[in-house]
N, C-alpha and C positions, 0 to 999 in steps of 0.2 A: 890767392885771388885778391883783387884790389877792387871793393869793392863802391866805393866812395869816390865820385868823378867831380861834385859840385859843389859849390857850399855858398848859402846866402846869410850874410847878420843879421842877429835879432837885433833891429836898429829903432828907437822911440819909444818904445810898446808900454813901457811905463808912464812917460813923457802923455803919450797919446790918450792912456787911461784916465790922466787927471783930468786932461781936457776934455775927455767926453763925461767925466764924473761931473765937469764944471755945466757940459751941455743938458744934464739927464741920462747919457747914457751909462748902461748898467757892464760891466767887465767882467768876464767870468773868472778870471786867472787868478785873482785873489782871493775868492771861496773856495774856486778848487785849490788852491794851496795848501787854505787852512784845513779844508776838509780830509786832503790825504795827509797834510801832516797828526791830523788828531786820531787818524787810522795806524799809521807807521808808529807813533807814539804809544797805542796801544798794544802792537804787537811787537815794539821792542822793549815796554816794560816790563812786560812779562816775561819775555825773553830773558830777559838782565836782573829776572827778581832770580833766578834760579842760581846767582852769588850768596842768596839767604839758605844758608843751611836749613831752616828748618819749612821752605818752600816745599810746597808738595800740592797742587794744584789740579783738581784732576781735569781733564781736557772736555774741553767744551763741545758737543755736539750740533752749536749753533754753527751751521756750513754757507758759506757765500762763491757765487760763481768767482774768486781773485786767486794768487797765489800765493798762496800761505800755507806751510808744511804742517802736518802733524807733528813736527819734531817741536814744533812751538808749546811745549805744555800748556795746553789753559786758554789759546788764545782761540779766537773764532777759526775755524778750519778751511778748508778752500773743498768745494764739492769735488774735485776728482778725485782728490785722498782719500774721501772720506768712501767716494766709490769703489775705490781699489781696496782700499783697505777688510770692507765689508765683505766685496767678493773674494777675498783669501782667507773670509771666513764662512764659505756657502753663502752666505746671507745675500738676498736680493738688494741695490739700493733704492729701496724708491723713494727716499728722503732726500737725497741730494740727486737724483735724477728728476723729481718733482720740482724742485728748487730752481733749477737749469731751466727748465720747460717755463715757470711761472716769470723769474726774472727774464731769460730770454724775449719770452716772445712781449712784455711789457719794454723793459729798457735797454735790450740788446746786451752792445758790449760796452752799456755805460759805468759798469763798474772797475772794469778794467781803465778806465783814463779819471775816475775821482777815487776808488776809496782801495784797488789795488797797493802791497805797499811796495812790491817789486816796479811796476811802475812808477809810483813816488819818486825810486830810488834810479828811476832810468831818467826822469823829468827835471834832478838835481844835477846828475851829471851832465847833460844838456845844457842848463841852464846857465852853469859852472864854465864852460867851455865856452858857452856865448852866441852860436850860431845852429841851424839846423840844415844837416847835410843830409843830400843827395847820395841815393843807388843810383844807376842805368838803369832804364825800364824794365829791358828786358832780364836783368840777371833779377832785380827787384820783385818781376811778375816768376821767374824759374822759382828763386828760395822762399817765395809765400807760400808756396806746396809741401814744405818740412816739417809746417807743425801738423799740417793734417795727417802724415803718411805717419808722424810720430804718436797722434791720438789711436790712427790705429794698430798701431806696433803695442800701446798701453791697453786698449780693449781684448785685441788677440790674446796677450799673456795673460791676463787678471782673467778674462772670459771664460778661459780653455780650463785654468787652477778652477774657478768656482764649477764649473759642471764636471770637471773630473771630482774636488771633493763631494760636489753633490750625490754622485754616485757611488760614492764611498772608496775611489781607486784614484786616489790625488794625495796620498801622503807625500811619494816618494818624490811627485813631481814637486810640490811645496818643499819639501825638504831639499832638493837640487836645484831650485831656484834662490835659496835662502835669504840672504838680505832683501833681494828683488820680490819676493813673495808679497810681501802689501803694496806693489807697487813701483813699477821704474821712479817716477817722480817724487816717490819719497824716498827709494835709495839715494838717487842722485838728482841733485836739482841746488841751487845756487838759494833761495831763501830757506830752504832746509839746516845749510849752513851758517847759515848768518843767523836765524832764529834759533835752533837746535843745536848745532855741532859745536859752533863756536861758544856760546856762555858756557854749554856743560863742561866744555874742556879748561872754559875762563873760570870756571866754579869749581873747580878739583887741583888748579893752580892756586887758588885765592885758597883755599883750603890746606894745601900741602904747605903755603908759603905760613902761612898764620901761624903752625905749629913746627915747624922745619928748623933743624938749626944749624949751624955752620957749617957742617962737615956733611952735611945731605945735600950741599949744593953743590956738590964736586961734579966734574965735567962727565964723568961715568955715571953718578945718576940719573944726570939731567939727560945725556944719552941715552940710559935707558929706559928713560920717560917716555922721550921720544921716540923710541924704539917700540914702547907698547901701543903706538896713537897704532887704527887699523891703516891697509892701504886704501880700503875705500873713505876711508876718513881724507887722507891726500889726497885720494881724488877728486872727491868735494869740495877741497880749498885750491886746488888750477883749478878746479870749471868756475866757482865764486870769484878768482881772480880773472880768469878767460871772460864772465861778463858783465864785469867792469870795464874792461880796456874793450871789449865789444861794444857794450854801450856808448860810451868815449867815440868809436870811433861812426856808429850807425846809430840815431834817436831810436829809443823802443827797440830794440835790435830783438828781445827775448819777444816782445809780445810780438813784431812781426814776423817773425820765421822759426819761431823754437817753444812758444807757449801753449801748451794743451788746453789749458785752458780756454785760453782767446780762439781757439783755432775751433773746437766745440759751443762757445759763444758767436763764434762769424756767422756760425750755419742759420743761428736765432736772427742775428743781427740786419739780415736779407730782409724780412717782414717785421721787425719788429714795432710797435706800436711808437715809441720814440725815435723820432727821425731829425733831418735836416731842411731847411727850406730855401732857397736862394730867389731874391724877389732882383728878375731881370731886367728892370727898372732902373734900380738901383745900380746894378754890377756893370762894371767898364771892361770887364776880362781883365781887370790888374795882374791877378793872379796873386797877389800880397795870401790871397785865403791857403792857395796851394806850395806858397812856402814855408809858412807857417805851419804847418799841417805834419807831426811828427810819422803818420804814418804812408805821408807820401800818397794822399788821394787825388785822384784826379777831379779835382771837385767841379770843374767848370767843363765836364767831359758829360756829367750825372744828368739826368732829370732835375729840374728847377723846382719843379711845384713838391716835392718830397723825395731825398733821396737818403738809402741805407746800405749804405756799401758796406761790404762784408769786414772790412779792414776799417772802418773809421771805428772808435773808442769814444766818439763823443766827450771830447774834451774842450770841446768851445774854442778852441784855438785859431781856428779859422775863423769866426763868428769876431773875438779882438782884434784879428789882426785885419779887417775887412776896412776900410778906411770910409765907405759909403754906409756902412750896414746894412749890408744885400743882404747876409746871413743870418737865418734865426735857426735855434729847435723849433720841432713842429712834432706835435701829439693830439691826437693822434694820428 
């Protein structure tokens, strides 16, 4: 499938910023910058402290609607892991189901476009490449339906383990689910690997090499080094390569058709108290807001006086890229 038919350049936007900085106006693209880089910085120090042998960090139970794996020791957790996780242990979660509900229905899916660091990491590839490309509508509106069908493929399984151990006849199923048991999205998922898989394997390298000596480099050990990584270990490094060159080729490609996350934050994102505001006035239908727009909203299609579309992340991007400044946030 080819799923990429248009593409517009990000052409000025810097240019444009200093002269509205010179006018009074305020840009959002540089706070949120720094804001997700000071996120992504934190959860890949952590990640990369786990080269300290004597690292041992125990993980944090502070949960946020983004994505961010469990395999991350230490770092702040992403609420559906910590859901999954708890239900493959009987346990209810009302702590990060509480969590969903209070940031939902306040800021929607504004986490997922400032302090996510898998977005970050979709926003640099983007940025890197230089323009933002177009789906087809309709193939665009078909695969928006994958991460919900995949939310519930994640509730199904975790659901069914927690009320079968709740009833005490869930061993065997837990046991035949094995890896999968705390979770599809912590067996396999692409920040799992880059936070988790990768240092610990970068940390047992850094370790073997430190004490190894000439004759333990030979081509048979190192073979059978690689011989002991698991298969679901390879599998986790294609899908981390698969969405890269995904991203590369569709902005946000995980958040809009493949993230559980965002897909369970869209449902909030419908009413939530932080919204968008387009003052008609001002707006020429340029459309400048709707190519800018990495998840492809139809913004000048929306209600004016406040709109919350289930797929926007509130990333201000349309609001910089708006040449009249028809676009504000609006809260509530």
């Amino acid at each position: 499938m080819e799923p990429v038919v248009t593409s517009e350049p990000k052409v000025g936007i810097a240019k444009r910023a200093w002269q509205g900085l010179r006018q009074g106006r305020i840009y959002y693209w540089p706070i949120r910058t720094l804001v997700q880089l000071g996120f992504f910085l934190l959860f890949a120090g952590i990640a990369l402290a786990r080269l300290i042998p004597a690292f041992n960090l125990a993980r944090s139970w502070v949960v946020l609607p983004v994505v961010v794996s469990v395999k991350a020791q230490g770092a702040i957790g992403s609420t559906l892991d910590a859901s999954t996780l708890l239900m493959s242990e009987a346990i209810f979660p009302w702590l990060p189901i509480g969590i969903m509900f209070v940031v939902g229905a306040l800021l929607g899916r504004f986490m997922c476009g400032w302090i996510c660091p898998v977005g970050f990491l979709q926003d640099v590839i983007t940025s890197i490449k230089g323009r933002v490309d177009f789906v087809q509508t309709r193939r665009h509106e078909y695969w928006i339906r994958l991460k919900y069908v995949l939310v519930g493929i994640v509730f199904l399984m975790s659901g069914t383990l927690a009320l079968a151990l709740y009833y005490g006849v869930g061993a065997d199923y837990k046991q035949s689910l094995g890896d999968f048991a705390p979770g599809v999205f912590i067996a396999i998922t692409p920040d799992g690997t880059l936070f988790g898989t990768l240092p610990l394997l970068l940390a047992h390298s850094w370790r073997f090499l430190a004490t190894a000596q000439a004759s333990d480099l030979s081509a048979a050990n190192i073979g059978s080094w690689l011989g002991g990584v698991s298969a679901l270990t390879w599998i986790n490094i294609l899908i981390l390569i698969g969405f890269i060159y995904a991203a590369w080729r569709i902005p946000r490609f995980w958040c809009r058709y493949i993230c559980p996350v965002g897909g369970i934050m869209a449902v909030f994102q419908k009413n939530s108290l932080l919204g968008m505001h387009r003052d008609p006035i001002k707006c020429s239908s340029c459309k400048e807001c709707e190519t800018a727009c990495p998840m492809q909203i139809p913004i000048l299609d929306l209600d004016w006086k406040k709109f919350n579309d289930s797929e926007c992340i509130l990333c201000m991007a349309c609001i910089d890229a708006c040449p009249a400044g028809a676009l504000s946030p609006k809260f509530p």
